[in-house]
C-alpha positions as CSV (number, residue, x, y, z in Angstrom):
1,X,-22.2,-35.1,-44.0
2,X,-21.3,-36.0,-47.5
3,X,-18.2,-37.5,-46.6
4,X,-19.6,-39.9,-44.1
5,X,-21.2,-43.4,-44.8
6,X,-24.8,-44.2,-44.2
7,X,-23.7,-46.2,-41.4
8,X,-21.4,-43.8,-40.3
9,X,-23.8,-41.1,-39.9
10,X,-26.6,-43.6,-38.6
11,X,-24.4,-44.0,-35.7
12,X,-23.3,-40.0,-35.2
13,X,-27.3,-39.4,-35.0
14,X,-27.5,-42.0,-32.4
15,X,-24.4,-41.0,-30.0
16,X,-25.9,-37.2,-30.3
17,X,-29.2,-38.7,-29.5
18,X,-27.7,-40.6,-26.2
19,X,-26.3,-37.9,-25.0
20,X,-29.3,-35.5,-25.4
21,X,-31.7,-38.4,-23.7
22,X,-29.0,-39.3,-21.0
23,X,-29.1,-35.5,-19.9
24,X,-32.9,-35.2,-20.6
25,X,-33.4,-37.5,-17.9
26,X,-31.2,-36.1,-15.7
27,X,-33.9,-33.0,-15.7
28,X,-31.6,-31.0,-18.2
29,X,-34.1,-28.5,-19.3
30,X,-32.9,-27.6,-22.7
31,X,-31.8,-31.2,-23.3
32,X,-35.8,-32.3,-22.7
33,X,-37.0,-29.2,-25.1
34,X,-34.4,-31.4,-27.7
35,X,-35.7,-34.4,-26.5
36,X,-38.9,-33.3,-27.6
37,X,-41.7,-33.4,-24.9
38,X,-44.0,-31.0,-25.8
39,X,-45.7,-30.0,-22.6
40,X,-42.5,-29.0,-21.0
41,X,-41.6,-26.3,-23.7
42,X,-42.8,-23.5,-21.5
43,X,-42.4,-25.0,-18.0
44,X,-39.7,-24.9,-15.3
45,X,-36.5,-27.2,-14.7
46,X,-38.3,-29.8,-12.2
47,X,-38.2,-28.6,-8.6
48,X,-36.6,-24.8,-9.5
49,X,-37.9,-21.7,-10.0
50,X,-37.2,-20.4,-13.6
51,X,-34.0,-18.2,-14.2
52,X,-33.5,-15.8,-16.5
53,X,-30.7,-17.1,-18.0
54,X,-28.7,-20.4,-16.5
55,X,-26.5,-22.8,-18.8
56,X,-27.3,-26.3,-19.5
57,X,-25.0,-29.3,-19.5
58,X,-25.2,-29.8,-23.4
59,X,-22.7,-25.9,-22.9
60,X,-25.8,-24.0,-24.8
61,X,-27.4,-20.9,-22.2
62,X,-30.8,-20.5,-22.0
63,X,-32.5,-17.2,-21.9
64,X,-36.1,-17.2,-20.8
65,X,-36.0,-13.0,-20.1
66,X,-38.0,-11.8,-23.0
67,X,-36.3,-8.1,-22.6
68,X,-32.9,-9.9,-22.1
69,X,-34.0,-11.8,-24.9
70,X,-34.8,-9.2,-27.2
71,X,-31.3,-7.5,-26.6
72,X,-29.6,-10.6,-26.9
73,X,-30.9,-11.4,-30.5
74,X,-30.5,-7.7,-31.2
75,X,-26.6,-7.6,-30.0
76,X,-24.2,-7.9,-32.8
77,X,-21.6,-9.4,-30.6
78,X,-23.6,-12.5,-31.3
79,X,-23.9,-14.0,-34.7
80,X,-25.3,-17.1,-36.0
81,X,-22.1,-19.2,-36.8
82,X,-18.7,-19.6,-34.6
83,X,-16.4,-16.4,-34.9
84,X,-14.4,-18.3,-37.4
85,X,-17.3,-19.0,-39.4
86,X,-17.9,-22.7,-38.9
87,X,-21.4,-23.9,-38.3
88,X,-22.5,-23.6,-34.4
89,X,-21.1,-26.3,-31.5
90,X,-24.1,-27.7,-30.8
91,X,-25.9,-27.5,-34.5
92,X,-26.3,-30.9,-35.8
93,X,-26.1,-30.9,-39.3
94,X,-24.1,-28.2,-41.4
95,X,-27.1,-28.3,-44.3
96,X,-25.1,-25.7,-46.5
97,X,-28.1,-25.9,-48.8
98,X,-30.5,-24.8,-46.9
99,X,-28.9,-21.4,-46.7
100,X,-30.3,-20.6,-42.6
101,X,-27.6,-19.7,-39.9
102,X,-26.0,-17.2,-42.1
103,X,-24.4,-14.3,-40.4
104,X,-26.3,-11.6,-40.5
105,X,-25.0,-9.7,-43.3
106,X,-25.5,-12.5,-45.7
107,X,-29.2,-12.7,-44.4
108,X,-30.0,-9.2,-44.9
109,X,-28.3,-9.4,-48.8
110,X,-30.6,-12.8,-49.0
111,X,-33.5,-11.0,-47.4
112,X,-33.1,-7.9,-49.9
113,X,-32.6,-9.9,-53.3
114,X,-36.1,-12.0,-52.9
115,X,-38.1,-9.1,-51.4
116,X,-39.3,-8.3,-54.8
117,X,-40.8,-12.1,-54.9
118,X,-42.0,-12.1,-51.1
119,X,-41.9,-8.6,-50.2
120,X,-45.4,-6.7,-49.3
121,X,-46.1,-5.3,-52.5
122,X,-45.9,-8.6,-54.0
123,X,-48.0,-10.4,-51.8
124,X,-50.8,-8.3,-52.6
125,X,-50.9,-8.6,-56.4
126,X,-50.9,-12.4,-55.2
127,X,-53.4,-12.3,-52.5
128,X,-56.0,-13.8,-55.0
129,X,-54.0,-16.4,-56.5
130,X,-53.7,-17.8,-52.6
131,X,-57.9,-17.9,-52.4
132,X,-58.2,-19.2,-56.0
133,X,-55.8,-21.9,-54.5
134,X,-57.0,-22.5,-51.4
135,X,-61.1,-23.4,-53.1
136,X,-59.3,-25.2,-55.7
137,X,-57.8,-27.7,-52.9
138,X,-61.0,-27.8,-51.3
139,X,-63.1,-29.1,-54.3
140,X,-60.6,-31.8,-55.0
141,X,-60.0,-33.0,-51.8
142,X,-62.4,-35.3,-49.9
143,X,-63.7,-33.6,-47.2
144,X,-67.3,-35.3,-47.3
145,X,-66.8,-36.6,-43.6
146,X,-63.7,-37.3,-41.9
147,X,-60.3,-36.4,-43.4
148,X,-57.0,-35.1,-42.2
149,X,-56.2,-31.4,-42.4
150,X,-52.6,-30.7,-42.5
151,X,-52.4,-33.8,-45.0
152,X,-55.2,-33.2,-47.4
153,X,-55.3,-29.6,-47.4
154,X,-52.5,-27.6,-45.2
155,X,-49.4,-29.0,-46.3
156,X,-50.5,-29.3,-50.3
157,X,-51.8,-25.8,-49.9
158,X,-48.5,-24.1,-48.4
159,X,-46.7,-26.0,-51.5
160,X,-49.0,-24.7,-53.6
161,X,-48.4,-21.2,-52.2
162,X,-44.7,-21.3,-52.4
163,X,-44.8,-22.7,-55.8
164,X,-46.8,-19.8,-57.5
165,X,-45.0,-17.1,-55.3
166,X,-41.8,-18.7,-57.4
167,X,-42.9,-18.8,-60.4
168,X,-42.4,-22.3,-60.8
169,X,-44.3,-24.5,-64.0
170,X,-45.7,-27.7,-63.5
171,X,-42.6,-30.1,-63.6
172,X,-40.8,-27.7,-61.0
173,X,-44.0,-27.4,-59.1
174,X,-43.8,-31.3,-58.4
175,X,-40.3,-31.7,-57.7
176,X,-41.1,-28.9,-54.4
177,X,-44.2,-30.7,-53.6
178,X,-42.4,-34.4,-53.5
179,X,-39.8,-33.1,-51.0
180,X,-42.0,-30.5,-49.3
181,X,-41.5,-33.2,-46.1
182,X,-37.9,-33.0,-46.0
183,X,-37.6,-29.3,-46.6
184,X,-40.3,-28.8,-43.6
185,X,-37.7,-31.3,-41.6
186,X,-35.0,-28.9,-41.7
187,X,-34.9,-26.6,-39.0
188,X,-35.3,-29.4,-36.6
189,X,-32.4,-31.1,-38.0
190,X,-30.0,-28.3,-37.0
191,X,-30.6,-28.9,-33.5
192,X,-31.9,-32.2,-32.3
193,X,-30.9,-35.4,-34.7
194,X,-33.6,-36.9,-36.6
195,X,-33.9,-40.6,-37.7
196,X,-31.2,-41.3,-40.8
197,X,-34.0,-42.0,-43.1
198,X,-35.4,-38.4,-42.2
199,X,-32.1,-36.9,-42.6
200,X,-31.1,-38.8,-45.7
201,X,-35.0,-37.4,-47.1
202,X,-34.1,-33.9,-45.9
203,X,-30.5,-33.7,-47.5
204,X,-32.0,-34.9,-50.8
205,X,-34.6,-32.5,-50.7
206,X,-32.5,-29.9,-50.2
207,X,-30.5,-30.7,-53.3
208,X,-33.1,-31.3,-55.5
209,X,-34.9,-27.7,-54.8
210,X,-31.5,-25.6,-55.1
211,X,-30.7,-27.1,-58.5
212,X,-34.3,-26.7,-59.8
213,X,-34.4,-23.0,-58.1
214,X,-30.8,-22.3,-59.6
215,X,-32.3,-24.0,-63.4
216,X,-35.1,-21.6,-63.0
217,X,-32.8,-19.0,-62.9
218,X,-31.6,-18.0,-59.4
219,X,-28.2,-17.4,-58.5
220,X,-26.4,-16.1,-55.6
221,X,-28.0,-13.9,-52.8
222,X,-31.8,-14.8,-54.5
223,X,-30.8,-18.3,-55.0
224,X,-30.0,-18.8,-51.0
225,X,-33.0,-16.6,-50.0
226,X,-35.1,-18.3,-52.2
227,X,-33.9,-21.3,-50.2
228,X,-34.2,-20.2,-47.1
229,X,-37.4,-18.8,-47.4
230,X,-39.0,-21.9,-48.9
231,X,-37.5,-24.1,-45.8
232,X,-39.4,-21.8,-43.3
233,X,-42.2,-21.4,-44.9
234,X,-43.0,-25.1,-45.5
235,X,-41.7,-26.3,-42.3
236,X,-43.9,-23.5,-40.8
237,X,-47.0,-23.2,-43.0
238,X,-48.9,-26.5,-42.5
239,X,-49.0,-26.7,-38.5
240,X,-49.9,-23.1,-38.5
241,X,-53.0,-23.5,-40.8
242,X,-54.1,-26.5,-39.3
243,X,-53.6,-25.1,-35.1
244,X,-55.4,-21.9,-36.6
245,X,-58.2,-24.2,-37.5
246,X,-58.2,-25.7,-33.9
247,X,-58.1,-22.1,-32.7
248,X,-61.1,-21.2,-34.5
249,X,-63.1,-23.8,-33.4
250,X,-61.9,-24.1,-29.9
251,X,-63.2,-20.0,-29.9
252,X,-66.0,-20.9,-31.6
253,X,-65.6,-18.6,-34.7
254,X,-65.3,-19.4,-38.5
255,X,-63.9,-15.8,-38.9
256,X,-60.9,-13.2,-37.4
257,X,-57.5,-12.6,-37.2
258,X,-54.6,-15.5,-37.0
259,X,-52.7,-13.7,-34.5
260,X,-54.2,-15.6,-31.8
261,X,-52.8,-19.2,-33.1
262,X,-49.8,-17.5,-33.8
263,X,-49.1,-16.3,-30.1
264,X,-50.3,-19.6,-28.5
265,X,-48.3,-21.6,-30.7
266,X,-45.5,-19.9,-32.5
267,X,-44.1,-21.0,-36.1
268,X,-40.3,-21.0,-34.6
269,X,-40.0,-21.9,-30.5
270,X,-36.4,-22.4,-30.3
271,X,-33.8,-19.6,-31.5
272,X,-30.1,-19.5,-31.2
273,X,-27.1,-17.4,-31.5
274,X,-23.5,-17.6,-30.9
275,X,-21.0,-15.6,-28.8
276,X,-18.8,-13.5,-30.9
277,X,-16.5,-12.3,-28.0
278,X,-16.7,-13.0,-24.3
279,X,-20.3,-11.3,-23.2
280,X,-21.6,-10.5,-19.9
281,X,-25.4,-11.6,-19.8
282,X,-27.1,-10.8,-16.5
283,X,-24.3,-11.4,-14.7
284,X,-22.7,-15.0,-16.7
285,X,-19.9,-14.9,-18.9
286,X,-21.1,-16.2,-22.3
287,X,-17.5,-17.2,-23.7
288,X,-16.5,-16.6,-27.5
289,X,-18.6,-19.4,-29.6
290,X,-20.7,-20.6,-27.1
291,X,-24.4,-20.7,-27.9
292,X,-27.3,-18.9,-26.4
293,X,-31.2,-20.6,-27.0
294,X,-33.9,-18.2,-26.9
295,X,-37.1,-20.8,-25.8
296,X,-39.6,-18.7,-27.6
297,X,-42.7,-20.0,-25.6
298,X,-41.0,-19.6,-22.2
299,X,-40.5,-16.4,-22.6
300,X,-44.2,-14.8,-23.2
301,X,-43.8,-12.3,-25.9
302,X,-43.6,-15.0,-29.7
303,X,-44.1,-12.1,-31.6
304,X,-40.9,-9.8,-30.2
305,X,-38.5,-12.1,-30.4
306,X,-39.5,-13.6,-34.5
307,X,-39.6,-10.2,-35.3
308,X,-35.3,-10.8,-35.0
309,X,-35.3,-13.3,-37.3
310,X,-34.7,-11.3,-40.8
311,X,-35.8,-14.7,-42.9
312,X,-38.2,-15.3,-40.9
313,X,-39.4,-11.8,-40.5
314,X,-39.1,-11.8,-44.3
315,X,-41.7,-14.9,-44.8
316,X,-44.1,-13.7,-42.0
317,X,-46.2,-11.7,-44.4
318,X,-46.9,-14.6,-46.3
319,X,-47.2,-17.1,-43.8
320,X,-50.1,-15.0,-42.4
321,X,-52.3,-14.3,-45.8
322,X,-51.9,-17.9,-46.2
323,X,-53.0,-19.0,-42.9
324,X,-55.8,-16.2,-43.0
325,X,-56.9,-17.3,-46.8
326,X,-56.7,-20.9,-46.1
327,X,-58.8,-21.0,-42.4
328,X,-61.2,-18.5,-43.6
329,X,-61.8,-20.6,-47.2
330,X,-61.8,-24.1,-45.3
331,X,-64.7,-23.1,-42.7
332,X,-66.6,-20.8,-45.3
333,X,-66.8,-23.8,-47.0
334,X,-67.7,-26.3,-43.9
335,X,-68.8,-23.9,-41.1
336,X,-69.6,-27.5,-39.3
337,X,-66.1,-28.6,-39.0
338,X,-64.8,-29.6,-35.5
339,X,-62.1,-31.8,-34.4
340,X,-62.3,-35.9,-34.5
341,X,-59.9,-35.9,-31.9
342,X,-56.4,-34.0,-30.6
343,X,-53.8,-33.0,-33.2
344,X,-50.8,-35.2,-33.5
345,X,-47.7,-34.3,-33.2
346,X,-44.4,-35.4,-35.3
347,X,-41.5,-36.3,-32.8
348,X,-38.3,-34.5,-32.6
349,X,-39.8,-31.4,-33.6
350,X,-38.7,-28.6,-31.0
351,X,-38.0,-25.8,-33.0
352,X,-41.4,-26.0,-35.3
353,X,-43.7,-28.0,-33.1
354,X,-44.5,-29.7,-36.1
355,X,-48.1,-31.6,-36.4
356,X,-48.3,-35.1,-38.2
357,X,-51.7,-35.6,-38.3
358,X,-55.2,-33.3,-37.3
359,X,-58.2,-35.1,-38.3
360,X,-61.9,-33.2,-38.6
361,X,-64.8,-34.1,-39.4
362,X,-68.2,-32.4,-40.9
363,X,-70.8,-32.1,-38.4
């Protein structure tokens, strides 16, 4: 990406884009989920019954099985990058800095170098620092009628989070919160082309916060999991506080468990690997380097099938004491809160499901 021109990668976005939309409305399934329409992400191809696995025209194979699944992410004959280590066919953007579609023993030296900052132990000396946070946000923010939730209190909250679970001091803690948008962006970049001013946002971001990480001091398997880690988390965080929210109050609780939200609408709903070696799958031949797409919310069973992802599995513990502090803090505070109206959603977001916008109000 570095080496092309603004105009140059303007126009790559927009041929990928043409050819994603041209087979979308053919009724490509997995083209649509990149396409982005969000009812379809756990429907059928229109007028089919749904396979367990069938291959789109974009080359990627789609596995809606969630014990074929399962195995799948499991196998080792599949990896996350081509057998000869370049990025995957149909991933977008390369996005070295990001430090995601690793192989997996590069994730699991990531994953074990920052479990000391984001491992379980640590999360609960920090479990009060997250509350502390969470009523600090709420008595600066205005939330004397309407205002918007993910905006004024999920997204700067999840920052917030990440920041003190960093260690970061005041001028670091700005630079993550001022590109906490384009890190979020990320993981939908991989797979579906965003809009160049997005993408230029996103590359920046992800510049700035690996040379303020590696300035604080991390290098080398904790500087890339740091990276990784703060990329999920903030692309994840926000939308998942503010649906658990809606989930509350569409159950009509202010208190319980987030594992609800998080089944209904989970943090990560696309998930890819790539062929190794020829593999037999239920009967297809997945050749060396093509790409298999787990559609997480076709499948039934969210919580399986994340439980594969070793970053993600790594940030899931404090993804879910956020969401549980922040939800349980914000309706303490204003047991009256309901929704002025349905969430919004951001557009070509099919991996996070990302919300732009959820206005409440104070009854």
């Amino acid at each position: 990406m570095g080496t092309l021109s603004r105009n140059e990668l303007g126009r790559r976005l927009q041929a990928i884009r043409g050819v994603i939309w041209q087979e979308a409305l053919a009724g490509d399934w997995f083209a649509e989920l990149l396409r982005d329409y969000p009812a379809r992400l756990s429907t059928a191809p229109r007028g089919e019954s749904r396979p367990s696995v069938s291959r789109s025209q974009l080359g990627a194979w789609m596995v809606r099985d969630p014990d074929v699944a399962c195995r799948l992410l499991a196998d080792e004959r599949f990896g996350f990058r081509r057998a000869d280590g370049g990025k995957a066919h149909l991933q977008v953007l390369p996005l070295p800095r990001a430090h995601l579609a690793q192989e997996r023993a590069v994730q699991q030296a990531m994953v074990d170098a920052v479990r000391p900052v984001l491992g379980q132990a640590a999360l609960r000396r920090s479990s009060g620092a997250v509350r502390r946070r969470a009523e600090q946000l709420l008595e600066g923010a205005d939330t004397r009628t309407e205002f918007d939730l993910l905006n004024a209190y999920a997204a700067p909250l999840a920052t917030a989070v990440l920041a003190d679970v960093l260690g970061l001091q005041d001028g670091q803690r700005a630079v993550l919160a001022g590109h906490q948008l384009g890190l979020g962006l990320v993981p939908d970049a991989m797979v579906s082309p965003q809009t160049l001013p997005d993408v230029l946002a996103l590359s920046w971001a992800t510049r700035e916060v690996e040379e303020l990480l590696a300035e604080h001091g991390a290098s080398g398997d904790t500087l890339g999991g740091m990276m990784a880690a703060s990329v999920l988390f903030l692309a994840t965080a926000p939308t998942v506080i503010a649906r658990s929210v809606a989930h509350r109050l569409s159950v009509g609780t202010d208190h319980g468990p987030v594992d609800g939200a998080l089944l209904r609408w989970p943090p990560l709903r696309l998930l890819t690997r790539v062929a190794h070696t020829d593999v037999d799958v239920e009967g297809h031949r997945v050749a060396t380097d093509e790409q298999v797409v787990v559609p997480v919310t076709a499948t039934g069973a969210p919580d399986r099938l994340l439980a594969r992802e070793p970053q993600y599995a790594l940030i899931r513990p404090l993804l879910s004491m956020t969401v549980e502090f922040a939800v349980d803090t914000l309706l303490g505070r204003h047991p009256g809160l309901g929704l002025s109206g349905p969430p919004r959603r951001r557009g070509r977001s099919p991996v996070t499901g990302a919300l732009s916008e959820m206005r409440v109000m104070r009854r």
